[in-house]
N, C-alpha and C positions, 0 to 999 in steps of 0.2 A: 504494500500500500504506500502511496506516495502522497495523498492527499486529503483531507477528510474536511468534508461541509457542515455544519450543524446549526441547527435553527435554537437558542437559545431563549425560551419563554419567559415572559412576566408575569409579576403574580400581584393578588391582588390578597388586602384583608377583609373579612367577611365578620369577624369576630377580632378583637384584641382588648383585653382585659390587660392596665397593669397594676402588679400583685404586690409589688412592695421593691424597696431597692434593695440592693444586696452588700456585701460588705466588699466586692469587686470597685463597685462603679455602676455596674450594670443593673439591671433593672431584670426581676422574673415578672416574666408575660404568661397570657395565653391568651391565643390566638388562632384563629381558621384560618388557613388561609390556602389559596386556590390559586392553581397554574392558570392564564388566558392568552389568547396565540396570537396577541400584540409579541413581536420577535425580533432580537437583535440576530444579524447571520455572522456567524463566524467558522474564517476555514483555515486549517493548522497545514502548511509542506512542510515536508522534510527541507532542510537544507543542509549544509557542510558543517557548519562551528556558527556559535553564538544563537543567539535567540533577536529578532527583528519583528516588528510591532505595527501595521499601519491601521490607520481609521481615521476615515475622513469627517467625523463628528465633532472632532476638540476634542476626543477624549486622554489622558496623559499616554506615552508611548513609550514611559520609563519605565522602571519595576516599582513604581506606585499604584501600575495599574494591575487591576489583582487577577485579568487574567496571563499576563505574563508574568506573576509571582505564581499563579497555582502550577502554570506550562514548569517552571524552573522548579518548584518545589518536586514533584513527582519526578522529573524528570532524573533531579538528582538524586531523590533517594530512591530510585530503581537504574542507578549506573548509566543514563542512555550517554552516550557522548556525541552523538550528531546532535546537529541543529536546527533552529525549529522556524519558520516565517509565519505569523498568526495577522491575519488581514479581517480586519471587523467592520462591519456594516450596522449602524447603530439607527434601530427605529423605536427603541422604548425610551420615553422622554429621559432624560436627567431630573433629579431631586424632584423626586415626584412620587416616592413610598412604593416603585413597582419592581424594586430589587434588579435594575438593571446593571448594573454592577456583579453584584453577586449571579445574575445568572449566566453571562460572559464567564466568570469567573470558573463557576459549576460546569459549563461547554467545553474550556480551557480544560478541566481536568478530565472530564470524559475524550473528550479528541484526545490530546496526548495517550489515555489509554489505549483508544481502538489503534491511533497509528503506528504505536511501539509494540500493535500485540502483546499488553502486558498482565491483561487477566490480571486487576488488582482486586484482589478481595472487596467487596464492597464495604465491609468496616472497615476496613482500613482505608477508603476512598470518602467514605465519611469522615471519618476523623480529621484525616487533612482539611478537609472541607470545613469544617468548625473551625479550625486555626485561623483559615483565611476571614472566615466571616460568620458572623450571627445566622444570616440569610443562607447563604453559600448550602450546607445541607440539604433544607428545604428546594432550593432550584437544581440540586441532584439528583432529586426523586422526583421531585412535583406532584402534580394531580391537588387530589382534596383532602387535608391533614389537620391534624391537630397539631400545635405546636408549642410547645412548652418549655420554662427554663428561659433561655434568652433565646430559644428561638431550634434548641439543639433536639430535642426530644420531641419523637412524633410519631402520632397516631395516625393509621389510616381510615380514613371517615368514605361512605361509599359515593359516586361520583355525585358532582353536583348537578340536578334536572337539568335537560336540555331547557338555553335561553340566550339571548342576546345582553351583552353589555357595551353600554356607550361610557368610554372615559374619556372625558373633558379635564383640561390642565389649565386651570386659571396662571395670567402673569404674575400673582404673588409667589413667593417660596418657603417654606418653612424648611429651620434648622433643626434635625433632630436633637443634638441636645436643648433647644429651648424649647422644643415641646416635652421632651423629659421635665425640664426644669419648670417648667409653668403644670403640669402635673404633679408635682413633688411639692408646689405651693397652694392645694388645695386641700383645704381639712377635714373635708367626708369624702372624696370623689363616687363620682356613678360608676355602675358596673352594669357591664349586659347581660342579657339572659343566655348565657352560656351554654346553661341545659337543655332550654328550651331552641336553642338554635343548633344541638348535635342534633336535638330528637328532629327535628322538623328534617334536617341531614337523611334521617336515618326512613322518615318515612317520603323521601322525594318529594316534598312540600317545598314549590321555589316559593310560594306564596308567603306561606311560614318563615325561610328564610329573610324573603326581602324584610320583612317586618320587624325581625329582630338586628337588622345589621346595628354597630358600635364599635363606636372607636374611640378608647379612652383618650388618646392623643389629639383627635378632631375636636370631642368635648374638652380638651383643658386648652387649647389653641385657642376657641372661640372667634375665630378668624371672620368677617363679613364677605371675602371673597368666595371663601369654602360653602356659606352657608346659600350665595347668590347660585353659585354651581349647583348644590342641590335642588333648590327650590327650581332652578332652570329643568334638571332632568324628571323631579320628580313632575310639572306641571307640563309637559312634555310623553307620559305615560308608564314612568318605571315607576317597578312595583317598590321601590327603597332604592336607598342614593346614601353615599358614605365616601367618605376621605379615606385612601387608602396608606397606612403607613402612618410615617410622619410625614407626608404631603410633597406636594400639594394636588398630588391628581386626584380626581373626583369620578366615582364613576356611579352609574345607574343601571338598574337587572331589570331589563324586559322579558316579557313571557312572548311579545309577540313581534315577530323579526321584521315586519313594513312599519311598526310604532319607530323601533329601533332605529330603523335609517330615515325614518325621517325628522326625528328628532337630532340623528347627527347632522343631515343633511343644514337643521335650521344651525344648530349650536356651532356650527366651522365658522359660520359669519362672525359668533363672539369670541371664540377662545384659539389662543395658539398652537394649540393641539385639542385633536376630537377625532375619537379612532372607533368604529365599531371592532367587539372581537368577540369567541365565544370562550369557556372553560374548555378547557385540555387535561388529560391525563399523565401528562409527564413533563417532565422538567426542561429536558433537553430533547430533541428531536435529528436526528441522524438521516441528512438529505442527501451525501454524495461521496461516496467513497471512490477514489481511483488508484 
């Protein structure tokens, strides 16, 4: 094999409760959260020596970017000594809570597997993948999870009902640590119905879902642009509308796929991004091996 494509997914939160901070820094969550086929593409050659980085997005092209830290981390600790060219195609926004990042990241480590034929254990392919990122795990496996801890531990929850999502990205941005930190400054915070949002999971109720979506991070933000975004999608026909992440994309679950585009159809006139997509089952997606 000389070359390998991979379609790296986004993901969205459906649920995210946070649970307390930790003696790290970090914060325990729980979270749902759902792969959707919004898609960065990334393709791994082989080459000679060193490792080489391009994307035409802005995104950095040093080993700040994590997925040419996961490409070098594996790389080295399974001996390969050739070299690698990792060429990225970025369509999942920036600072926008939809793990793109970490799922470049998560593709990074999958490609270098398949193209060094190195059959890494899958715990062992997690683990690394923790190191690199909170997120990184989660866009290893994808589909629909439970996710717990800071994001490391996960349940498989059964697939989300077939439906349509419009995310819209307002021009504001939020930083995750200041939505940590404006969470961390309120002294009862809300919590979602967690239980009531597996079980609705568990009996294929999107209805159910939409209802319960939450996101402690949206609630403690209190943001005007986040709140415009939803009330656009919800009055527009989604069945529930939520901030995903620490932000600031927004997105909305239709049940019915003509509401969906034409609801994006209107919202492209307001926002700088507005993408229909639907739930996916896996994390990473393997398009072209040569």
């Amino acid at each position: 094999m000389r070359s390998v494509t991979l379609f790296a997914n986004a993901k969205i939160n459906l649920a995210l409760d946070v649970l307390g901070k930790r003696s790290d820094g970090y914060h325990d969550l729980r979270m749902i959260m759902q792969s959707v086929s919004i898609h960065d593409v990334i393709r791994l050659e082989k080459a000679e020596s060193g490792i080489t980085f391009e994307c035409g997005g802005g995104a950095p092209t040093d080993e700040s970017n994590l997925a040419v830290r996961a490409a070098k981390l594996l790389m080295e600790e399974s001996g390969i000594e050739g070299g690698l060219k990792i060429t990225l195609e970025k369509h999942i926004p920036s600072m926008a809570g939809m793990a793109g990042g970490s799922a470049d990241c998560a593709a990074a480590l999958i490609g270098v597997d398949l193209l060094f034929g190195l059959d890494t254990p899958r715990e062992k392919l997690l683990k690394m993948a923790c190191s690199l990122g909170a997120d990184v795990p989660f866009c290893v496996l994808g589909g629909s999870k439970i996710c717990e801890g800071i994001g490391e531990k996960m349940t498989q929850l059964p697939k989300m009902p077939e439906c349509k999502i419009v995310v819209v990205k307002p021009s504001v941005s939020v930083s995750t640590p200041w939505a940590f930190a404006r969470f961390d400054s309120i002294s009862s915070p809300k919590k979602g119905d967690f239980i009531g949002m597996v079980s609705a999971f568990e009996r294929g109720d999107l209805g159910g879902i939409g209802s319960r979506l939450f996101n402690a991070l949206e609630y403690a933000a209190d943001l005007p642009q986040i709140k415009k975004a939803k009330e656009d999608l919800l009055k527009h026909g989604a069945c529930g509308a939520l901030m995903t992440g620490s932000g600031s994309a927004v997105y909305g679950i239709f049940e019915d796929g003509g509401t969906a585009e034409k609801c994006a159809d209107t919202l492209k006139e307001l926002y700088p991004f507005c993408e229909v997509c639907v739930p996916v089952n896996c994390g990473c997606e393997v398009k072209e091996c040569e």
